[in-house]
C-alpha positions in Angstrom: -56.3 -8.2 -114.8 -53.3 -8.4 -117.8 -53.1 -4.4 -117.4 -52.3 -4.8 -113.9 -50.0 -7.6 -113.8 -47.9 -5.6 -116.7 -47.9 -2.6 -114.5 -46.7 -4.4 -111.9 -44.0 -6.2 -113.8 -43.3 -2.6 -115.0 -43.0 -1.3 -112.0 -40.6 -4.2 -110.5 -38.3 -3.8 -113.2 -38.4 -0.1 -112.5 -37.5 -0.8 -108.8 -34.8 -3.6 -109.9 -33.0 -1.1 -112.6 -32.8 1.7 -109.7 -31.7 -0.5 -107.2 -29.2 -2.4 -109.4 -27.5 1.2 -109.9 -27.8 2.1 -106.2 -25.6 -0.9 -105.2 -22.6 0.4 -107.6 -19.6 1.5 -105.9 -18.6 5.2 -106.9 -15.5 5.1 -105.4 -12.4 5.4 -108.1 -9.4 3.5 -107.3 -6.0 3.7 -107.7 -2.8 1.2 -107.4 -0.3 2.1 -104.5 2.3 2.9 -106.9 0.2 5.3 -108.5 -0.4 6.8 -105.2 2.9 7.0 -104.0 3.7 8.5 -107.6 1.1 11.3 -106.9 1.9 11.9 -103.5 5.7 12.1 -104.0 4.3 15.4 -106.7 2.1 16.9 -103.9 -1.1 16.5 -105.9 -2.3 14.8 -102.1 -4.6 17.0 -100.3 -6.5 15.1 -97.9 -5.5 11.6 -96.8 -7.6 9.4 -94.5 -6.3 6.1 -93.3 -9.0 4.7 -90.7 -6.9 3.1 -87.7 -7.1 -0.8 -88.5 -7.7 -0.4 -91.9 -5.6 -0.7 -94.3 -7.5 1.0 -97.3 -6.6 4.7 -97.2 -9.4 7.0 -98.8 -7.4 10.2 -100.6 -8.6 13.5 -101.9 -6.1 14.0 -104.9 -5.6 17.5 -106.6 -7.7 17.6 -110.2 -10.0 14.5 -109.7 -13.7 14.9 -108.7 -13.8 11.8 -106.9 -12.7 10.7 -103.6 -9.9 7.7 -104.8 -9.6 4.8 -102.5 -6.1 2.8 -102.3 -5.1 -0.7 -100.7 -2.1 0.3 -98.5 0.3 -2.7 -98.0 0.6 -1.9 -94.5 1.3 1.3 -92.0 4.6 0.6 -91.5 5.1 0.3 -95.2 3.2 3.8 -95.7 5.5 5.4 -93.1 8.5 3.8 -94.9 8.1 5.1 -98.3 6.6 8.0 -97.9 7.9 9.5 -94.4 10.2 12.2 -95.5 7.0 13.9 -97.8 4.5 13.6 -95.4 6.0 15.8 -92.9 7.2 17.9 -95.5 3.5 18.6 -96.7 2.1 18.3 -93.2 4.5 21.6 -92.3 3.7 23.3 -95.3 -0.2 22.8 -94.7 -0.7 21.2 -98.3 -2.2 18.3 -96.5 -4.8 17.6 -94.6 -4.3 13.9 -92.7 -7.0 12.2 -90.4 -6.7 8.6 -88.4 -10.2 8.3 -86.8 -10.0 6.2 -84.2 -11.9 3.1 -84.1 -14.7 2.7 -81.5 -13.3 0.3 -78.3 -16.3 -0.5 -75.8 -15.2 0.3 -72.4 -13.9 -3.4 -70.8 -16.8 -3.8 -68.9 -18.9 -4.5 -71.9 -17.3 -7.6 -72.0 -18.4 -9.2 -69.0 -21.6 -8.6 -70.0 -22.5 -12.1 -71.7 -20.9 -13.7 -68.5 -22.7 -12.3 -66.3 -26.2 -12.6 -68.6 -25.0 -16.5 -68.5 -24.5 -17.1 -64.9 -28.0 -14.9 -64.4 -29.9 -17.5 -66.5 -28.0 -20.2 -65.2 -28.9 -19.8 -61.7 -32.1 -19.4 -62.5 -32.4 -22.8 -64.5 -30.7 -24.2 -62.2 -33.3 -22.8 -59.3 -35.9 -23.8 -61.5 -34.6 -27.3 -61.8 -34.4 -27.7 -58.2 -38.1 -26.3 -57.5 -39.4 -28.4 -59.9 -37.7 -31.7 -58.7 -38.5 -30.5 -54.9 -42.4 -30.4 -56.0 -42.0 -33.9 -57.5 -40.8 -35.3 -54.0 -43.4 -33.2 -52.2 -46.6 -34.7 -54.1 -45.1 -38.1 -54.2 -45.4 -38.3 -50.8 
């Protein structure tokens, strides 16, 4: 009964140790100075900014990694670095993608309404069946 409770321990801190490095985050970062810095030299070669987000991932020339960088803001992006991205853009040396963000289409909003009013005439059906039935027996 010991052998198997220390193969089991064994085996749990086998699963813990695998699962502890599972949960690390790959992803290399970088400041936004640094990336301005590298973009302003070219080294950029694929930028994605997801629309909303304001954490740009970036594909830089000589790193393995994919780098991720905290953008102040869109507007700030567009600011400082406007002149270089169309210049790379024209020249092909990189590779920029928005995806959009998923919108339900607006009727997917009146869906909780409408699932209230549903169960609310029903209560309110079943309310007045039930107190109907109480004046029907008492008399």
């Amino acid at each position: 009964m010991k052998k198997v409770i220390a193969v089991v321990a064994i085996a749990m801190i086998f699963v813990m140790m695998i699962s502890s490095a599972c949960m690390v985050d790959t992803r290399e970062t970088m400041t936004y100075s640094e990336f301005v810095q590298e973009f302003r030299q070219g080294n950029v070669r694929e930028l994605t900014i997801p629309q909303g987000s304001l954490e740009a991932i970036v594909i830089i020339e000589g790193r393995d990694s994919v780098v991720v960088v905290d953008i102040p803001s869109v507007l700030a992006f567009a600011e400082d670095l406007n002149e270089y991205l169309v210049e790379q853009l024209s020249e092909g040396t990189l590779r920029l993608d928005t995806p959009l963000s998923f919108y339900p289409p607006w009727w997917v909003s009146l869906l909780p309404a409408i699932v209230l009013m549903v169960v609310g005439i029903f209560t309110a059906g079943f309310v007045v069946l039930i107190i109907w039935l109480i004046i029907k027996r008492r008399k």
